[in-house]
C-alpha positions in Angstrom: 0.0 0.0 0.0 0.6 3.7 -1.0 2.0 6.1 1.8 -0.4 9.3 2.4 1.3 12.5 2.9 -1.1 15.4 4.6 -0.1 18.9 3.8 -0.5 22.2 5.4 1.0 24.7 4.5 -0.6 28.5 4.5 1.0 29.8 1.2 2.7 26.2 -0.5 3.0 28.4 -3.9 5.5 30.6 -2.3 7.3 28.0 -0.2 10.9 26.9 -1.5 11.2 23.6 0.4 7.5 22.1 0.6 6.7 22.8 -2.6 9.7 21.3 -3.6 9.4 18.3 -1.5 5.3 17.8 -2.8 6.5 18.6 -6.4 8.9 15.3 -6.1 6.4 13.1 -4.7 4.3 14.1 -7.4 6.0 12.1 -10.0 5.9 8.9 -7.6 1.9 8.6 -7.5 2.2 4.8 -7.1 4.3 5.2 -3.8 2.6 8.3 -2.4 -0.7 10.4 -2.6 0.1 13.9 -1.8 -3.2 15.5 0.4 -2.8 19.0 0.3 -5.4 20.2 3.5 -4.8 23.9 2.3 -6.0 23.5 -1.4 -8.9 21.2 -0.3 -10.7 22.6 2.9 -9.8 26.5 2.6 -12.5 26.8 4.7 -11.5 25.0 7.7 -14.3 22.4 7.2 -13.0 19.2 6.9 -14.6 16.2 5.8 -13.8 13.9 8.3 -15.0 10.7 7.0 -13.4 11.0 3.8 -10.3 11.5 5.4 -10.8 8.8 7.4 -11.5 6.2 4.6 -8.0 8.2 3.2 -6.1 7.2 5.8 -7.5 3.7 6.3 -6.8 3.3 2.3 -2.9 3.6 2.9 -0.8 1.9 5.0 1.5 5.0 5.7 0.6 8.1 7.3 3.0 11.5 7.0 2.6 14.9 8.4 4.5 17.3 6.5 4.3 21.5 7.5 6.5 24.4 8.2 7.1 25.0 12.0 5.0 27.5 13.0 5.3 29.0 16.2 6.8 25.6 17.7 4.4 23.6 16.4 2.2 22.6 13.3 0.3 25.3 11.1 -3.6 25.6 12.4 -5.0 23.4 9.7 -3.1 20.4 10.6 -3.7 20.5 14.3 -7.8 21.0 12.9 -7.3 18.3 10.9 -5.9 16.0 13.9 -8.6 17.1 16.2 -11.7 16.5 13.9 -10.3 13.2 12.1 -8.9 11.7 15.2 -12.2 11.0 16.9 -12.3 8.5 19.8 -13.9 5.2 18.3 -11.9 6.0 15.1 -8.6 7.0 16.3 -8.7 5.4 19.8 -10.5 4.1 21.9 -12.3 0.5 23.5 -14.8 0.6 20.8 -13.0 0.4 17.9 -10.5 2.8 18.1 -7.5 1.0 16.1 -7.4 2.7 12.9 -4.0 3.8 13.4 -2.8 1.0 15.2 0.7 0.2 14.1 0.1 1.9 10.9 3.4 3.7 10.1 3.4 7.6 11.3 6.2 10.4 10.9 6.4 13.8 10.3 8.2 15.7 8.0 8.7 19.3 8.7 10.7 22.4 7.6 12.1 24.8 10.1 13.1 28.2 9.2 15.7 28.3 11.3 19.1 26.9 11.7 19.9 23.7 13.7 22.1 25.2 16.4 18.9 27.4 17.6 17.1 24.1 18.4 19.0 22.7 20.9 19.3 23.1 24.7 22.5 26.2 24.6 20.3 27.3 21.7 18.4 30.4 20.8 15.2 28.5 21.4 16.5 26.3 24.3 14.9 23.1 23.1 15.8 20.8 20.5 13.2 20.3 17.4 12.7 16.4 18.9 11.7 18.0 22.0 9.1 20.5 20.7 7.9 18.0 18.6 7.1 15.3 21.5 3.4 16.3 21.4 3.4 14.5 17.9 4.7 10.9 19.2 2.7 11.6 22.3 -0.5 11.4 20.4 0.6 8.7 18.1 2.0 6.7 20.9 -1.4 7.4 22.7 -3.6 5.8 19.0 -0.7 2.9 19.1 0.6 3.8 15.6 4.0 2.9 14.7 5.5 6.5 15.5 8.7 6.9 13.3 10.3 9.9 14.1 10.4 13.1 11.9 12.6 14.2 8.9 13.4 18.0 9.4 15.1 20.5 6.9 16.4 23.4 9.1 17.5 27.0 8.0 14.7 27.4 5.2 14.7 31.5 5.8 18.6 31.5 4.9 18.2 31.0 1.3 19.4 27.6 1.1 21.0 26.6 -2.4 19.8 24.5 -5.2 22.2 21.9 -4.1 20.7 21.5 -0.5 17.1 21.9 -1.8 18.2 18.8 -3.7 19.8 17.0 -1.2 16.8 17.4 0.9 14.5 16.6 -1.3 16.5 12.8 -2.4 16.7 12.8 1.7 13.2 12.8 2.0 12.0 10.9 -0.4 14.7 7.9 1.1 13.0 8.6 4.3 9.8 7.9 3.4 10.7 4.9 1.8 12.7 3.4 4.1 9.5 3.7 6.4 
């Protein structure tokens, strides 16, 4: 089965790494469906059982969003709330649909690495900030994997990196 990749993003036409990295798993549609939340529910209403059947329908699940204020952009964290539902997500009465289903995130930070750490700008490292994630996927009893980050995004990074990143990511996901 197909991995499913849920994107948010507020303004994914101007971004220089997500739309990269949903432009490249574009031309693998066999591998992964790319679900951009932002193009389909601009209103904020989501369609929860259609997303549901979604994520039932592959056996991979990815998060993938810029940082936004130590955490995911509003339409993700929605999206979680009103798809997640106990008896669907969780749950004694049928709550398994993400049991050991595959789960990572993929996120882009705009800045650099050194800020995320404990001597940092920020004081906490991205794995930290981002425990809420495996928390809640721990909590459904999905396979958590982790998170693929690309740091320094508002420093211009180069072709080159955007590349790398982008090969990185898709070897990531695969390697799922």
């Amino acid at each position: 089965m197909k991995t499913l990749v849920l994107v948010s993003h507020s303004d994914l036409e101007n971004s220089i790494i997500n739309k990269r990295w949903v432009e490249e798993l574009k031309k693998h549609p066999d591998q992964f469906t790319v679900h951009e939340l932002n193009k389909l529910y601009p209103d904020g209403n989501i369609d929860v059982e259609a997303e549901q059947k979604l994520v039932e329908s592959h056996s991979n699940l990815i998060l993938q969003f810029p940082i936004y204020w130590f955490n995911c952009p509003p339409l993700m964290k929605k999206w979680m709330d009103d798809v997640m539902t106990h008896g669907w997500a969780y749950g004694s009465n049928g709550g398994d649909k993400l049991k050991e289903r595959k789960v990572a995130l993929a996120v882009t930070a705009g800045i650099k690495k050194e800020d995320y750490s404990e001597k940092g700008r920020y004081h906490y490292t991205l794995a930290q900030l981002l425990t809420p994630f495996e928390t809640t996927f721990s909590y459904t009893n999905a396979d958590y994997r982790s998170f693929f980050a690309f740091y320094g995004a508002e420093y211009e990074p180069t072709a080159e990196i955007i590349e790398r990143s982008t090969q990185d990511y898709v070897d990531f996901l695969k390697q799922l």
